[in-house]
C-alpha beads as a LAMMPS data file, in Angstrom:
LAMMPS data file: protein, C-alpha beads

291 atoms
290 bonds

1 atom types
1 bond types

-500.0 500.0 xlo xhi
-500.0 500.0 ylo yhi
-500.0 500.0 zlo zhi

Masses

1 110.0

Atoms # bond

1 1 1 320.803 84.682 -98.638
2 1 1 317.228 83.331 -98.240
3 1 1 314.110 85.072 -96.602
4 1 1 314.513 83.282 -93.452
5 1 1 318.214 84.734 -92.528
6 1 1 317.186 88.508 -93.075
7 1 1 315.423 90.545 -89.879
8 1 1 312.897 92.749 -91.926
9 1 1 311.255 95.367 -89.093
10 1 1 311.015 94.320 -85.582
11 1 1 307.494 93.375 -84.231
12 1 1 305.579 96.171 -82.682
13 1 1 305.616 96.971 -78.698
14 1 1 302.875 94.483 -77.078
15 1 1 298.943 95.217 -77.417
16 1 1 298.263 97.638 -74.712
17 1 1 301.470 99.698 -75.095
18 1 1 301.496 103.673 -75.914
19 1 1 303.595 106.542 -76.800
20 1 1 301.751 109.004 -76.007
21 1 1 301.001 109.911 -71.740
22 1 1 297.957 108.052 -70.491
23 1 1 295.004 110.729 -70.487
24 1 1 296.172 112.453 -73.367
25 1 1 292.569 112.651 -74.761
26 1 1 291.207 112.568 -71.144
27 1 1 287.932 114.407 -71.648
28 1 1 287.955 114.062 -75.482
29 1 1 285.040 112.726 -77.163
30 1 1 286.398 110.939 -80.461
31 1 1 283.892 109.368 -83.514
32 1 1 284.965 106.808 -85.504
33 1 1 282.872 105.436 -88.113
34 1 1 283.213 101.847 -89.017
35 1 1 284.445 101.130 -85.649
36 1 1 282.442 98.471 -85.390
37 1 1 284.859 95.634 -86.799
38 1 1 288.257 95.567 -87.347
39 1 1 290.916 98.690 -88.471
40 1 1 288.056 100.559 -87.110
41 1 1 287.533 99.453 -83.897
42 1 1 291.506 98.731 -83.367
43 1 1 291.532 102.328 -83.784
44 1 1 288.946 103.081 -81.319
45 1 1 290.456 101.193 -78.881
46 1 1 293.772 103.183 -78.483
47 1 1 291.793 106.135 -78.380
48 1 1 290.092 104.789 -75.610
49 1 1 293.207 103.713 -73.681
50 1 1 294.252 107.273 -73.783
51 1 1 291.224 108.304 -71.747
52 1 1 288.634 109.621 -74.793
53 1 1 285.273 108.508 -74.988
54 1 1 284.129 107.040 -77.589
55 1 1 281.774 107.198 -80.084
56 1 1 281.399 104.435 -82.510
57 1 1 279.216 104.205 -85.750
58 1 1 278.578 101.503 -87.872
59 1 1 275.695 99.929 -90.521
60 1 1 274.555 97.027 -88.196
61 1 1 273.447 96.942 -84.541
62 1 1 275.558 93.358 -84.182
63 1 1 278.534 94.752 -84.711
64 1 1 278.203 97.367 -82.323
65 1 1 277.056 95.001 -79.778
66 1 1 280.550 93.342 -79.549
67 1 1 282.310 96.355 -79.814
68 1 1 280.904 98.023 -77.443
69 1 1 281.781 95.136 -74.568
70 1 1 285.456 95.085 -75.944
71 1 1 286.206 98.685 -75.751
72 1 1 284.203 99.056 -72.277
73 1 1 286.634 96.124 -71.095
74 1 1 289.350 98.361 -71.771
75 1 1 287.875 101.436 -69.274
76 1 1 286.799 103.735 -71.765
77 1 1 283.386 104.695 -71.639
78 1 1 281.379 104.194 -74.982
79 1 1 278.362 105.270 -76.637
80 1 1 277.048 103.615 -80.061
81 1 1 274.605 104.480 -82.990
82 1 1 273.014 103.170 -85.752
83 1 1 273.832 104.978 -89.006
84 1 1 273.960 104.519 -92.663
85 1 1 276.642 107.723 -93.409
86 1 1 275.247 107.993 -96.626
87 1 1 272.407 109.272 -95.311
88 1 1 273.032 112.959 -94.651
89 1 1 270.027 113.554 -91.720
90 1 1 270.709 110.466 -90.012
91 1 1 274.674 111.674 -89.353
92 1 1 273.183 115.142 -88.355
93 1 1 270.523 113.256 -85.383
94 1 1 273.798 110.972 -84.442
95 1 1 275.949 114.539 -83.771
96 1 1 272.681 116.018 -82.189
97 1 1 271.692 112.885 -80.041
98 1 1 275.789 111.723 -79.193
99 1 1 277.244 116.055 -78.951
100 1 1 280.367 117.242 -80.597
101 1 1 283.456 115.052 -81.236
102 1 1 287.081 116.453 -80.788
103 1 1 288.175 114.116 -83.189
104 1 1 286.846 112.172 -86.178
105 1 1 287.971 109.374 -87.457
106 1 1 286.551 108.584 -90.735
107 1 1 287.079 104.790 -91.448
108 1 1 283.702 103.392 -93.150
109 1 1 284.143 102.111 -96.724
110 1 1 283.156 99.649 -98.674
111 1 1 285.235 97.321 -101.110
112 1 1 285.344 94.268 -102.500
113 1 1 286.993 93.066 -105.569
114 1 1 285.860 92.626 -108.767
115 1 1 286.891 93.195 -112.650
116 1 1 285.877 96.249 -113.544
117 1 1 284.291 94.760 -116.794
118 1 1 281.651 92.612 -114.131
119 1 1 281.052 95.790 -112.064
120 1 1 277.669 96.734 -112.032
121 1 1 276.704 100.401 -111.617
122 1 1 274.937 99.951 -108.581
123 1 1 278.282 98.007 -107.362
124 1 1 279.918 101.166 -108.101
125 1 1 277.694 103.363 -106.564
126 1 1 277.635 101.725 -103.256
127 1 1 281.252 101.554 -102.885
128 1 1 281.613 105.309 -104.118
129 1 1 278.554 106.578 -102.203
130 1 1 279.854 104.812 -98.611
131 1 1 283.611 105.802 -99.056
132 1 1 283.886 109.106 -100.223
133 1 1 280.303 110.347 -100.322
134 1 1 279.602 109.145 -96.806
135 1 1 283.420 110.338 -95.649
136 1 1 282.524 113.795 -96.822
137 1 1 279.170 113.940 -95.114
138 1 1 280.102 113.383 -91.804
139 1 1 283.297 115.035 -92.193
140 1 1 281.232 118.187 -93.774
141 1 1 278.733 118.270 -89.620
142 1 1 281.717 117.598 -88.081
143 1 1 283.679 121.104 -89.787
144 1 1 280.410 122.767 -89.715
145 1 1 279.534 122.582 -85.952
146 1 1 283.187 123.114 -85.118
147 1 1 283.111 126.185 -87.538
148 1 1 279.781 127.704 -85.627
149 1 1 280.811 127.137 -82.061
150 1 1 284.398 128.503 -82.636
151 1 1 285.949 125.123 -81.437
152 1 1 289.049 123.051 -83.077
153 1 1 289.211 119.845 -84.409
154 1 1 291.036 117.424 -86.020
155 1 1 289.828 115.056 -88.619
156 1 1 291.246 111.517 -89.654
157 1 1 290.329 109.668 -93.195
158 1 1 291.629 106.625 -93.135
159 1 1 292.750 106.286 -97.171
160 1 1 293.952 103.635 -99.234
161 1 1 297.622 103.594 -101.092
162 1 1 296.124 102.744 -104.828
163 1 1 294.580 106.028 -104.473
164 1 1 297.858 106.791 -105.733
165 1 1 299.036 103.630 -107.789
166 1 1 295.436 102.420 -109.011
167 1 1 294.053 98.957 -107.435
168 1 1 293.537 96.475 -110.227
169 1 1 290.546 94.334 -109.387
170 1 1 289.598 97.571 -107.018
171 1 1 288.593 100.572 -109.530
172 1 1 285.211 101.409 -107.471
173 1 1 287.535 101.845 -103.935
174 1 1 290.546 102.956 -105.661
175 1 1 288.186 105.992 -107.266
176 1 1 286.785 106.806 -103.853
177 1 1 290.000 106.592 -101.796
178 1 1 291.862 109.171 -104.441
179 1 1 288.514 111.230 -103.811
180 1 1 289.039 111.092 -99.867
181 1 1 293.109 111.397 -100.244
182 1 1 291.899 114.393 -102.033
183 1 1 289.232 116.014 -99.460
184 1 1 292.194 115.964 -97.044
185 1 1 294.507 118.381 -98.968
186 1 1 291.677 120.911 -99.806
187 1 1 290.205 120.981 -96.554
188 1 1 293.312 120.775 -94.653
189 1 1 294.005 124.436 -96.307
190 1 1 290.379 125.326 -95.904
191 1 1 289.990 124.914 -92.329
192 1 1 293.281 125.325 -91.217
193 1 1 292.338 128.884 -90.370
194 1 1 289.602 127.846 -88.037
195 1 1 291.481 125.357 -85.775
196 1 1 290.750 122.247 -87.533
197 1 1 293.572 119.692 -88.772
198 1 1 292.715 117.211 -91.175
199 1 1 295.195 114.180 -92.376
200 1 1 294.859 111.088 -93.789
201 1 1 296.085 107.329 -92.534
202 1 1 296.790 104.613 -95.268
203 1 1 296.802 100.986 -93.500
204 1 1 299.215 98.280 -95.035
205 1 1 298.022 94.716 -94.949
206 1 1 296.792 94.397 -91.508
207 1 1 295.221 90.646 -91.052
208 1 1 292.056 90.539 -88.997
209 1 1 289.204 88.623 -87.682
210 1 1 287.144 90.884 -89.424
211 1 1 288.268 90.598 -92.807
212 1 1 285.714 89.693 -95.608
213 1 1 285.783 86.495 -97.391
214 1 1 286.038 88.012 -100.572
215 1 1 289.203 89.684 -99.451
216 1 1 290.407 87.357 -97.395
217 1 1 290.220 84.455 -100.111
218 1 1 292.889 85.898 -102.763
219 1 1 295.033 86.527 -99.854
220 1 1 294.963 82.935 -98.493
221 1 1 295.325 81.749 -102.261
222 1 1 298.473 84.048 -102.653
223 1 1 300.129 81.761 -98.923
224 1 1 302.491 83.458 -96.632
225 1 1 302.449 86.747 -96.614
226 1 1 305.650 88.325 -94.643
227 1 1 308.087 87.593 -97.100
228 1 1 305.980 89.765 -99.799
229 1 1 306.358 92.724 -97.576
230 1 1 309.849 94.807 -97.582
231 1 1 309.851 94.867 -93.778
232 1 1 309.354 90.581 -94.401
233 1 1 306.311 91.141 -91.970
234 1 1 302.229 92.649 -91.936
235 1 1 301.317 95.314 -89.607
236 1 1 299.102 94.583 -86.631
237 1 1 295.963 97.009 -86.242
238 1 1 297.396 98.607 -83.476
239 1 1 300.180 100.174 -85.532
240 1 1 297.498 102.115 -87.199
241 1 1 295.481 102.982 -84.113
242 1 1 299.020 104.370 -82.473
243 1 1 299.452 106.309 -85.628
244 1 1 295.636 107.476 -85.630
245 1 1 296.024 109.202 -81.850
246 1 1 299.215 110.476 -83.053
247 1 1 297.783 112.378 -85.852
248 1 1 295.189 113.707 -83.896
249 1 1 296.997 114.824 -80.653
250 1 1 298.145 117.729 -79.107
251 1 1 301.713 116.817 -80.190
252 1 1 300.863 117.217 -83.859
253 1 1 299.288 120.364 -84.690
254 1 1 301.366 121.168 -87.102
255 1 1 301.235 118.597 -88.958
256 1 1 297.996 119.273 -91.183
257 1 1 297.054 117.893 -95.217
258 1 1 299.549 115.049 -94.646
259 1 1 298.738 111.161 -95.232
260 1 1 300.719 109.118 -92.990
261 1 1 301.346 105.861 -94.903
262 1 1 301.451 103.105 -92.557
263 1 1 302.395 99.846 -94.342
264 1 1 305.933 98.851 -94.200
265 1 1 307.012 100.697 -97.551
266 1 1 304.953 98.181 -99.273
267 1 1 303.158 100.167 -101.462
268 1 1 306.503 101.860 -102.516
269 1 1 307.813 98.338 -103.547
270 1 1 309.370 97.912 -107.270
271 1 1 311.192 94.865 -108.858
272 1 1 314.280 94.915 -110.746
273 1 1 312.794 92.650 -113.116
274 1 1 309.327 92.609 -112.834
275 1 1 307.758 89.495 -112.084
276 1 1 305.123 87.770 -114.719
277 1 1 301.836 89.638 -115.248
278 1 1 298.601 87.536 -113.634
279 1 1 295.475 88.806 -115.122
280 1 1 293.021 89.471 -112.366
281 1 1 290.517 87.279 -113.549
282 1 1 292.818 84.627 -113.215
283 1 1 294.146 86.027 -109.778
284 1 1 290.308 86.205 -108.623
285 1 1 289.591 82.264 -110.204
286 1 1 286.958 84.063 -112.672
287 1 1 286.829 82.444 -116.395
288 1 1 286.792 84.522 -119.174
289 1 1 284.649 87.416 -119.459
290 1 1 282.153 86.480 -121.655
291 1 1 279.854 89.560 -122.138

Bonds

1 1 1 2
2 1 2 3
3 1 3 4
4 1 4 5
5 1 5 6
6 1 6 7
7 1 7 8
8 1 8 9
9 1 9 10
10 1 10 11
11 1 11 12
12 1 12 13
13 1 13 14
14 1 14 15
15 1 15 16
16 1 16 17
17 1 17 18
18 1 18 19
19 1 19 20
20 1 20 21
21 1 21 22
22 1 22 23
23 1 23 24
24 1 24 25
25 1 25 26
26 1 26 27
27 1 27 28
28 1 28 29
29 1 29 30
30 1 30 31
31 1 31 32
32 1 32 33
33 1 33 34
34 1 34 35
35 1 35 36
36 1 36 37
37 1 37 38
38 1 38 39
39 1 39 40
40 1 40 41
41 1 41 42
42 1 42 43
43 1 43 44
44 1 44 45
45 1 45 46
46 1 46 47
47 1 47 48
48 1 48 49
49 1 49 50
50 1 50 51
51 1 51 52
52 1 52 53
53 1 53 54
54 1 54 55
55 1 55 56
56 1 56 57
57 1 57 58
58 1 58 59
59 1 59 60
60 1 60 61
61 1 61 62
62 1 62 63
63 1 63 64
64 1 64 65
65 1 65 66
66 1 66 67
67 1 67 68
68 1 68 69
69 1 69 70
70 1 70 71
71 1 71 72
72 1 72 73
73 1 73 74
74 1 74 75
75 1 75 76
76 1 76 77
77 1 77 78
78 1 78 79
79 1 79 80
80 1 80 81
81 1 81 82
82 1 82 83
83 1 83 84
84 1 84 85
85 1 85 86
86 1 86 87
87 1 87 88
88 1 88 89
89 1 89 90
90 1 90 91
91 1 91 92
92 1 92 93
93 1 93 94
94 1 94 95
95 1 95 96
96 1 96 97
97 1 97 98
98 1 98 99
99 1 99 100
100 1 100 101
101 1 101 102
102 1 102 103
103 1 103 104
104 1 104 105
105 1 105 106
106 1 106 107
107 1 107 108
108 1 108 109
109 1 109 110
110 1 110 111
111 1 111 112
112 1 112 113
113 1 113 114
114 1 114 115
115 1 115 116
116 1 116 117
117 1 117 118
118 1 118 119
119 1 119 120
120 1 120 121
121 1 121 122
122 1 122 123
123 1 123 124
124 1 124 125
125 1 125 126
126 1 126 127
127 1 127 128
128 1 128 129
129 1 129 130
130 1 130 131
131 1 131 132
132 1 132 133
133 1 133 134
134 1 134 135
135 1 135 136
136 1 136 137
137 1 137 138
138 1 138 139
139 1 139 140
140 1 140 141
141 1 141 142
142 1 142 143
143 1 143 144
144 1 144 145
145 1 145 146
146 1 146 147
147 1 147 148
148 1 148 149
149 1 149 150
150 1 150 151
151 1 151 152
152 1 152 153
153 1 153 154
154 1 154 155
155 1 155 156
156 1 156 157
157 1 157 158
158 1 158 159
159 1 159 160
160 1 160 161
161 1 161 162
162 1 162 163
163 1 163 164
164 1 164 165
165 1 165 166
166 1 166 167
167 1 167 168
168 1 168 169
169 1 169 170
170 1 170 171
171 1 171 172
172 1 172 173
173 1 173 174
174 1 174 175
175 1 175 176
176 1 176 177
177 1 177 178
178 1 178 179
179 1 179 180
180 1 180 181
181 1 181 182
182 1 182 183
183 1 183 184
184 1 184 185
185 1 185 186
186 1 186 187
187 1 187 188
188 1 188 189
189 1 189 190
190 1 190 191
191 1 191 192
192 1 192 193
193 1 193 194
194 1 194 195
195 1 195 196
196 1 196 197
197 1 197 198
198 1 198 199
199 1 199 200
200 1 200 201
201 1 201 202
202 1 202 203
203 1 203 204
204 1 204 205
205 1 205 206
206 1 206 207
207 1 207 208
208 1 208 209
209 1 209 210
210 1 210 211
211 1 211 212
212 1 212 213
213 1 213 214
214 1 214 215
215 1 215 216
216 1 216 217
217 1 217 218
218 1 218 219
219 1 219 220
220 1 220 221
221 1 221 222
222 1 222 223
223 1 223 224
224 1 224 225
225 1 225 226
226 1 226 227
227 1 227 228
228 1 228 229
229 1 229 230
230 1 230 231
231 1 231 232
232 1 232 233
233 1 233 234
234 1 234 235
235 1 235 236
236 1 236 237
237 1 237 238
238 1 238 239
239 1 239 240
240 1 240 241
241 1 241 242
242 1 242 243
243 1 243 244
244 1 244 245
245 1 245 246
246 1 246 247
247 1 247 248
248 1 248 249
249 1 249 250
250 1 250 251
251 1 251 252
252 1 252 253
253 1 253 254
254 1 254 255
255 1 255 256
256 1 256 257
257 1 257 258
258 1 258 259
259 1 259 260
260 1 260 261
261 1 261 262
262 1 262 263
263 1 263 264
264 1 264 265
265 1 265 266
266 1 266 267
267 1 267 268
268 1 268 269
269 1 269 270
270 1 270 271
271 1 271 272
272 1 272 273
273 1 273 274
274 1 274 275
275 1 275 276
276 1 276 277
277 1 277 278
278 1 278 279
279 1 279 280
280 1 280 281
281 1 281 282
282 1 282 283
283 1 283 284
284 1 284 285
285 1 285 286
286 1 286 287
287 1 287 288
288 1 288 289
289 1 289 290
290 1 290 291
């Protein structure tokens, strides 16, 4: 039986489509960073279906420029800002400026890959500073000025599965997601008491406009890429935003310290013979390291 006579996992309900009732965050406002581009602003949009207003954060002015006309297009009403969340007083004037989000949705990071033999430390420091230094700074205003004005919350980081597994070629991002996968469970248990839910969301492969050409180039060299995935198919975005409002509605309060994995059971994948070891310079199309 070949790949084309099996069914894998049916295609998701059409773009626009919901399970939760329309206004469920009527009145809600709901950050996410790196909403901008891609996973991030796929998220952002089903928020804004549901009635919240958004408010979306990202490094560069451009990208919030097109975002912003998309996810007006689709009703919602959107505010934008400027900020670098590594930067701990610029994320405090965007809360004072923008007011207090219901909801956070913590999905800037930086990646690309590399050997980690070629990284340099300022390659590493980036990566680790945006994804889980960043994450924890915004996510540490948002708890605070929830904590002072009494108010619940719910938090969403969006993680990566080789937290878990390690990400060869990705030792920076894989370091910073386990660090992030991390900050859920503790403050999940910390702030529980106080109203505020925290969870994570781990993304599948998810093709998008957006993608980088560093990523996106060992994925084109690698072909097709539906019959590598258990359910023989990639996620759209919009399985991750449905999952994202999920999370952090009404309907799952209870449900608190938990990482929703949302890829298909890819990352849960094993051979029963496994297949022939590529080193990842050769999967990347570097030579030999030479020192």
């Amino acid at each position: 039986m070949d790949d084309t006579s099996l069914p894998g996992l049916p295609a998701p309900p059409p773009l626009g489509a919901s399970a939760l009732p329309p206004g469920t965050y009527d009145g809600s406002l709901v950050l996410v960073t790196g909403g901008g581009t891609g996973l991030g602003k796929a998220i952002a949009a089903e928020f804004g279906r549901l009635g919240a207003d958004l408010l979306v954060v990202s490094r560069g002015e451009e990208h919030l420029r097109s975002a912003r006309e998309e996810l007006t297009a689709l009703g919602a009403r959107v505010t934008t800002a400027v900020c670098d969340i590594r930067d701990a007083g610029r994320v405090a004037e965007v809360f004072d400026l923008c007011g207090l989000p219901d909801v956070l949705v913590n999905n800037a990071a930086a990646n690309f890959p590399v050997p980690a033999e070629d990284m340099s430390p300022n390659a590493w420091r980036a990566v680790v500073d945006i994804t889980l230094t960043g994450t924890f700074l915004v996510t540490r205003e948002f708890g605070r000025r929830h904590l002072a004005a009494g108010t619940p919350g719910s938090v969403v980081d969006v993680g990566a599965s080789y937290a878990w597994t390690g990400g060869p070629g990705f030792a920076h991002s894989a370091a910073a997601k386990a660090g992030v996968s991390a900050l859920v469970r503790t403050l999940a248990v910390e702030w529980g008491p106080y109203g505020i839910q925290v969870n994570g969301l781990v993304p599948g492969l998810m093709p998008h406009t957006d993608m980088t050409g560093d990523i996106r180039g060992p994925l084109d060299r690698a072909g097709a890429h539906d019959a590598r995935q258990p359910a023989l198919r990639v996620g759209a975005p919009r399985e991750l935003g449905w999952a994202a409002t999920f999370l952090a509605s009404p309907y799952a309060r209870f449900i608190t310290g938990h990482t929703l994995v949302v890829d298909g059971a890819n990352w849960q994948r094993r051979e029963l013979v496994s297949p022939p070891v590529v080193p990842l310079r050769d999967q990347l199309g570097r030579g030999p390291f030479t020192g």
